[in-house]
C-alpha positions as CSV (number, residue, x, y, z in Angstrom):
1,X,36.8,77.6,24.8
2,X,34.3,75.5,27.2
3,X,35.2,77.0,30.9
4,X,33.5,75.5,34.1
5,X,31.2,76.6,36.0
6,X,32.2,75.1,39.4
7,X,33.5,77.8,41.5
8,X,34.6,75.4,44.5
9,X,36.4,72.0,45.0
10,X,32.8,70.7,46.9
11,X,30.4,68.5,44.5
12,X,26.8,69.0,45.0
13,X,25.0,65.6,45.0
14,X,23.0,67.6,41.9
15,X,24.0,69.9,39.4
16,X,23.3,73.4,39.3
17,X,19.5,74.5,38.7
18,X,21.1,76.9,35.8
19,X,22.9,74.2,34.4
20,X,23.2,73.3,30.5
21,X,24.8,70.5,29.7
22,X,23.7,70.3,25.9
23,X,25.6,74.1,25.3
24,X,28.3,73.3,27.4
25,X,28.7,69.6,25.4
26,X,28.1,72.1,21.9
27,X,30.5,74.7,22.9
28,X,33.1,72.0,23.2
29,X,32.2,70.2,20.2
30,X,32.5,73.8,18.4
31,X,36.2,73.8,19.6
32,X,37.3,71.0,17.6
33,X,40.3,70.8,20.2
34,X,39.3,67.9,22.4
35,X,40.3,67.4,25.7
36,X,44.0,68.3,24.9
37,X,42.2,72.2,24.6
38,X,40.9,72.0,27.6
39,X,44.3,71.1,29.5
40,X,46.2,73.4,27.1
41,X,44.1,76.1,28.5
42,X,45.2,76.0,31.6
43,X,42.2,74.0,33.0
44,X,42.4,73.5,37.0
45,X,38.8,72.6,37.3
46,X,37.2,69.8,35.0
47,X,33.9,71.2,33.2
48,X,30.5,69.5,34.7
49,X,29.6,67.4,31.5
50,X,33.0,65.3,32.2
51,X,31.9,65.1,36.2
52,X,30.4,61.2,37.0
53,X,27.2,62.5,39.5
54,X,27.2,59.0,40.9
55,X,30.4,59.1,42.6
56,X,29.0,62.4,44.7
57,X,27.2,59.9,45.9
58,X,29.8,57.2,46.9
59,X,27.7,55.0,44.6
60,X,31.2,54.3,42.6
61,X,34.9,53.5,43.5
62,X,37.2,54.5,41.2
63,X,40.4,52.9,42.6
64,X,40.6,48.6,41.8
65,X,40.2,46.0,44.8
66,X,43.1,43.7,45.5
67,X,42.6,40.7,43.6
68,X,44.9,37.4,44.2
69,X,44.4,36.7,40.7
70,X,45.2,38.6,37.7
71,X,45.0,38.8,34.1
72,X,46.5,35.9,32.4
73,X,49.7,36.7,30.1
74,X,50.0,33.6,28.0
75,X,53.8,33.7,25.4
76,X,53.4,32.8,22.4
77,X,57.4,31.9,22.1
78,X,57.8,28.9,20.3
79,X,54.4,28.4,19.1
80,X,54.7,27.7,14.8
81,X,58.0,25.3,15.5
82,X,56.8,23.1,18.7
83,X,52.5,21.3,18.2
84,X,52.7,20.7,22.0
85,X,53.7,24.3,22.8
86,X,51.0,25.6,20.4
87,X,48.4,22.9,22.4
88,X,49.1,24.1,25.6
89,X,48.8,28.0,24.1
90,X,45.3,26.9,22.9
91,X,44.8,25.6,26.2
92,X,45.9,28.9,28.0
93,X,43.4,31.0,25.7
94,X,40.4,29.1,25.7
95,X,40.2,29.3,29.5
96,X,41.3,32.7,29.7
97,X,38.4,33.8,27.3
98,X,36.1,31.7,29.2
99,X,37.0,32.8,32.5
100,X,38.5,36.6,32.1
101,X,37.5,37.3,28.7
102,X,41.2,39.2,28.8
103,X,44.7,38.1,28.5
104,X,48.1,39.6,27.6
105,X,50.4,38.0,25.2
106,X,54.0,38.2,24.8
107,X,56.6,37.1,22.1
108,X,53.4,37.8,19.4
109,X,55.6,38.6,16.6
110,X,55.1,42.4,16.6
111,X,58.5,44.2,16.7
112,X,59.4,46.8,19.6
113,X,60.0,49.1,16.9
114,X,56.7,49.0,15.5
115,X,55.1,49.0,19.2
116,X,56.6,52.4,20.0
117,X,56.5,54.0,16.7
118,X,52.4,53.9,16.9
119,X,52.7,55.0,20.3
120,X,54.9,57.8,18.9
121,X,53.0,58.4,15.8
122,X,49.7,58.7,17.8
123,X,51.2,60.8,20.2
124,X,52.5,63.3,17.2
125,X,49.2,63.9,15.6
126,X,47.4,64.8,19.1
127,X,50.1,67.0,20.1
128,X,50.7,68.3,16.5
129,X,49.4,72.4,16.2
130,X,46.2,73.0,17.0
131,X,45.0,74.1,13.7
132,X,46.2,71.5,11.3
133,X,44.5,69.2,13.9
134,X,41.1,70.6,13.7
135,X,41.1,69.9,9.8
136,X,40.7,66.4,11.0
137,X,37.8,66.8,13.6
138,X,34.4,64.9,12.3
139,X,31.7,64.1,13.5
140,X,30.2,62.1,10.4
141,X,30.3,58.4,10.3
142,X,31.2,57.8,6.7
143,X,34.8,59.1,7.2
144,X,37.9,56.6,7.0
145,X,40.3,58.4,8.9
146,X,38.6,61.5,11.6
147,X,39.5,63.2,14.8
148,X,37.3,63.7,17.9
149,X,36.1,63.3,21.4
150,X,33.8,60.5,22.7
151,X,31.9,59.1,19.7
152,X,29.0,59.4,22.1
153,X,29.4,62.8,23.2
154,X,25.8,63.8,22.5
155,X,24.0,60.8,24.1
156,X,26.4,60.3,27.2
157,X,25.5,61.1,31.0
158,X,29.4,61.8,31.3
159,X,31.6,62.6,28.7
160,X,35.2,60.9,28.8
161,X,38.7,62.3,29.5
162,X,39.9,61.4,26.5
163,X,40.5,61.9,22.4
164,X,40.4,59.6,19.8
165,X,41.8,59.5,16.2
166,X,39.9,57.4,14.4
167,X,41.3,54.7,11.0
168,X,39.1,52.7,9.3
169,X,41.5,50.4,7.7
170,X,39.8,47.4,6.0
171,X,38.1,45.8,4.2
172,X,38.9,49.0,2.0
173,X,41.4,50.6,3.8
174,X,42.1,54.2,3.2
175,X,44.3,56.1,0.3
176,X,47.6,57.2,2.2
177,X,47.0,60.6,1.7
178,X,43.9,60.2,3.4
179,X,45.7,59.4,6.5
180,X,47.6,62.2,8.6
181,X,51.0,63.1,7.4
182,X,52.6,63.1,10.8
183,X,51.8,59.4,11.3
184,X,51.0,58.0,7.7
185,X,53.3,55.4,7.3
186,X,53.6,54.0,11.1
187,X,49.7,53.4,10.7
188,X,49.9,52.0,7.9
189,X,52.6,49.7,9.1
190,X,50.9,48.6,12.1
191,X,47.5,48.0,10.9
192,X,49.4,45.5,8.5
193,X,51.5,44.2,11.4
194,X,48.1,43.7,13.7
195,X,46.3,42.1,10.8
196,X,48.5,39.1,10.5
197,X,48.7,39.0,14.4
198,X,44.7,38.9,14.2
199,X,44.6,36.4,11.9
200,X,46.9,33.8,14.3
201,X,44.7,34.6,16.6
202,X,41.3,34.1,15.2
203,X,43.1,30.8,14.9
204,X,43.7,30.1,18.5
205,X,40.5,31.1,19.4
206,X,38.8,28.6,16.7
207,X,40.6,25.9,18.4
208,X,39.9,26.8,21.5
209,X,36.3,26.6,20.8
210,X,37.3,23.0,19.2
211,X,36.5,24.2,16.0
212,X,38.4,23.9,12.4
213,X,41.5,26.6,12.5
214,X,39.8,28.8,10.1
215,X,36.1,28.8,10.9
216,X,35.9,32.1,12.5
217,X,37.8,33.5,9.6
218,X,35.8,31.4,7.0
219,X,32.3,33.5,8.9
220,X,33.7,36.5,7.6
221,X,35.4,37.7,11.1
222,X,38.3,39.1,10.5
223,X,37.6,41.1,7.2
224,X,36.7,44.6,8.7
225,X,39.4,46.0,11.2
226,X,39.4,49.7,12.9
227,X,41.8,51.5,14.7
228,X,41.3,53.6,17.3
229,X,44.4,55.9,18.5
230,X,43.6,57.2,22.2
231,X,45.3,60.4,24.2
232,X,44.5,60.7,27.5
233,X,45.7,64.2,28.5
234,X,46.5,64.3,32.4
235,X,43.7,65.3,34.4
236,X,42.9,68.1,37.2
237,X,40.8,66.2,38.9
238,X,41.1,62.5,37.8
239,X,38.7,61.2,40.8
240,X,35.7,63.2,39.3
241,X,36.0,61.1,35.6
242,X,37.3,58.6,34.0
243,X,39.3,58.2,30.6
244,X,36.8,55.5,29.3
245,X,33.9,54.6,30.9
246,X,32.9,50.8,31.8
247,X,32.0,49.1,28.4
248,X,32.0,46.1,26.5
249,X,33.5,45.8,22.9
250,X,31.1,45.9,19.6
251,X,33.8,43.2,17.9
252,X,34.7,40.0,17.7
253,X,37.8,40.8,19.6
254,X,39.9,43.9,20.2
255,X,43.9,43.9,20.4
256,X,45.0,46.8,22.5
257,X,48.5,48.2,22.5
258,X,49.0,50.4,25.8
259,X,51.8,53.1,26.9
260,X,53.3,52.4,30.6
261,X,50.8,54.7,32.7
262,X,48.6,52.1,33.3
263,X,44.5,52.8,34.2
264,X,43.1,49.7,32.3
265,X,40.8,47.9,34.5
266,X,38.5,44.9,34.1
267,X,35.4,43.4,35.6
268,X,36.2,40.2,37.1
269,X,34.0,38.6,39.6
270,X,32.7,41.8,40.6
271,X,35.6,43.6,41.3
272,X,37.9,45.9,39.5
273,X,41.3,44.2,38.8
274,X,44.3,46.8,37.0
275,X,45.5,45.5,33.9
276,X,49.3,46.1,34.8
277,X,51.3,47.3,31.4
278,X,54.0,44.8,30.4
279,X,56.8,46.3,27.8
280,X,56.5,44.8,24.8
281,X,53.0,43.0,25.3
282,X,49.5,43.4,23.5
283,X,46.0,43.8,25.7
284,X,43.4,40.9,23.7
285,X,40.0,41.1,25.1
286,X,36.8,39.5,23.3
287,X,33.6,41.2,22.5
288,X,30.0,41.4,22.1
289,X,29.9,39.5,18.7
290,X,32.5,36.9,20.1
291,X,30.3,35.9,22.7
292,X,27.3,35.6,20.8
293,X,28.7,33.2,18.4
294,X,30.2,31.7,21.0
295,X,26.8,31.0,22.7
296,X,28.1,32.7,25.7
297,X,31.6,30.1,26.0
298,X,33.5,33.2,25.6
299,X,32.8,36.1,27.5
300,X,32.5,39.9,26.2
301,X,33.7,41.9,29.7
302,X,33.1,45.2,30.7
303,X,36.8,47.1,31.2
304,X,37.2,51.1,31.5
305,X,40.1,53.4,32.4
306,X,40.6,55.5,34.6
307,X,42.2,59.3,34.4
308,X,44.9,60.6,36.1
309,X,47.2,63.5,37.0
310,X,50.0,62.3,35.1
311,X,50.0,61.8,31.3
312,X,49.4,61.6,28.7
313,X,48.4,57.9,28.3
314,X,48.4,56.9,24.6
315,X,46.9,53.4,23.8
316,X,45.9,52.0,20.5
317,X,42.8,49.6,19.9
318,X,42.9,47.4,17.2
319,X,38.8,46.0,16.7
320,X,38.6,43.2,14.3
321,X,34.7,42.8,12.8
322,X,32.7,41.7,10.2
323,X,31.8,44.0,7.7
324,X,29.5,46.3,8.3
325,X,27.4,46.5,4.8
326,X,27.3,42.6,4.2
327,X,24.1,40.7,4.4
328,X,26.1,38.1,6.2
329,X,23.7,36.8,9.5
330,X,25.7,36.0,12.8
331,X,24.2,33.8,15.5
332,X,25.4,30.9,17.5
333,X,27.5,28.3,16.2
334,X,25.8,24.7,15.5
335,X,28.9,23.0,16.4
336,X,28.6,24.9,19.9
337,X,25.1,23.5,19.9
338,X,25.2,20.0,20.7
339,X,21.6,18.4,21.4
340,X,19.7,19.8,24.7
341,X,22.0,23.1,24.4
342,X,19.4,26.1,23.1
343,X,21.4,28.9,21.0
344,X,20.9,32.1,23.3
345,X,20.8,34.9,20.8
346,X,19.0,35.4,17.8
347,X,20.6,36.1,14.3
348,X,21.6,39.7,13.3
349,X,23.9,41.4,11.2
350,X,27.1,43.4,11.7
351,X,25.3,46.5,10.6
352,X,22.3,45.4,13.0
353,X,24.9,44.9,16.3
354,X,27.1,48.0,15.8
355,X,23.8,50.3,15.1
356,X,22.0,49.4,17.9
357,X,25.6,49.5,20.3
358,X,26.0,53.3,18.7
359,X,22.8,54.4,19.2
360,X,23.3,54.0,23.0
361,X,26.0,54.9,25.7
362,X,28.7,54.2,27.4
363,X,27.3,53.4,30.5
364,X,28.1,49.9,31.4
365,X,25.2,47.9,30.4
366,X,25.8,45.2,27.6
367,X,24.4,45.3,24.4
368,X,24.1,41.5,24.5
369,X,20.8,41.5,26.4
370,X,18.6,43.0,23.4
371,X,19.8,40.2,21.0
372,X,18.8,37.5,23.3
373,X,16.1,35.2,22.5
């Protein structure tokens, strides 16, 4: 088991002469227990390769600023029986993807049941026993369905407070007994639930870019989709780390399901603004390849989460992509090109985006920037 070095509460502005973060990041690799091993231990003191050195520093604030605006929650009651209701929901995304990049959405279609069973189900195979868990811990990128923590654990200046069970679900989803037994047939059900909800909403978002209903799903957007089931075990000292560090999304768009703790934040003018959890509703945020396409009308924005004493917080993440071994080139669209309006990025592949994004950190910076022309 990884155990800390730190012997006091007081965090020098540099680490230790002696210290090694690549054993201490191997040791608890080796565990194949996460983060839930470290709190299980009896962990009172965080290990250093989870400690942010820039916030010895006062170079970071953790908490969010208060904002007189928020994200916008747009309902989507109403919105297959009424064309002006539907209008006026086109309306309300298009300029929250231009301006937040976020919105919530109520009334999507999704039933409550559904909602908490994935919350229930995820929260089942992280706190399932220890041992039957580890027989799901990978590391290697060719697995459907695996179990770890921080896909970037080895390249990362700080690793997150957080473990992730990982579903590849389409475009060739997974045999069912390649999924967990303790939460088979609730993933299975809500991957099918979030698809059609993804679909709706590559819809919205093709109108809102005054575009033909299905021309983001005619590019080939919507046929890969991964889940991401997150536990966010409560933390020791939750102002040292965070649960996700500030990123943006290598997708088209995500749809995020989140538990009541709360700790989303989002980038919005400079400023940290909470993401407030509302029963019932889905997180939508768009990313990299969204705004590329887009020629920069919809904006990919950088979002973490922070840890905390309480817990756990369970959140699922729904990414919708394009495959990832098609030939298939992305670039900006020509009907978002009219004449004297230059396309921003360069063409590149789905395989091209997400290698480059993987080969690098979490550590706030876009991947945007090395796909510009």
């Amino acid at each position: 088991m990884v155990s800390s070095s730190r012997s006091s509460d007081k965090i020098p502005a540099e680490k230790v002469p002696d210290y090694d973060r690549e054993s201490e990041v191997k040791s608890f690799d080796d565990t194949k227990l996460g983060v839930k091993g470290l709190v299980d231990a009896g962990l009172t003191k965080i290990p250093w390769m989870f400690i942010e050195e820039r916030q010895t520093t006062g170079m970071i604030t953790w908490g969010s600023m208060e904002s007189p605006e928020s994200v916008p929650v747009i309902d989507f009651k109403d919105m297959d029986k009424d064309a002006a209701v539907r209008t006026e929901i086109i309306k309300k995304v298009g300029e929250a993807c231009e301006k937040w990049g976020f919105f919530q959405v109520v009334n999507h279609g999704i039933p409550e049941s559904v909602l908490n069973g994935i919350i229930d189900g995820i929260r089942r195979f992280h706190e399932q026993d220890a041992e039957t868990k580890k027989e799901w811990y990978s590391r290697d990128p060719q697995k459907k369905v695996k179990f770890n923590s921080n896909f970037d654990l080895y390249q990362s200046r700080m690793a997150n407070w957080r473990d992730t069970l990982s579903c590849m679900m389409a475009p060739n989803p997974p045999n069912p007994e390649q999924l967990p037994a303790v939460c088979r047939d609730i993933v299975m059900e809500y991957s099918e639930q979030v698809v059609k909800l993804g679909l709706t909403l590559f819809q919205l978002l093709s109108e809102a870019l005054g575009l033909h209903p299905n021309h983001l799903k005619d590019m080939g957007c919507a046929e890969s989709t991964l889940i991401l089931g997150h536990y966010y075990p409560p933390c020791p000292e939750p102002q040292l780390t965070l649960g996700a560090s500030s990123h943006t999304d290598p997708a088209f768009f995500t749809l995020l399901l989140q538990d009541q703790i709360g700790g989303l934040q989002v980038l919005h003018e400079d400023q940290w603004v909470d993401v407030p959890p509302i029963p019932g509703a889905l997180v939508i945020n768009m990313g990299d390849l969204l705004q590329l396409v887009s020629n920069n009308k919809f904006k990919s924005i950088s979002h973490r989460v922070l840890a905390k004493h309480v817990g756990p917080r369970i959140s699922v993440a729904c990414f919708f992509r394009g495959q990832q071994n098609s030939t298939r080139l992305y670039c900006p669209i020509k009907e978002l090109l009219p004449e004297g309006n230059a396309p921003i990025y360069r063409e590149t592949t789905i395989n091209e985006y997400l290698t480059y994004f993987y080969s690098n950190r979490l550590d706030g910076n876009s991947s945007l920037p090395h796909f510009k022309l």
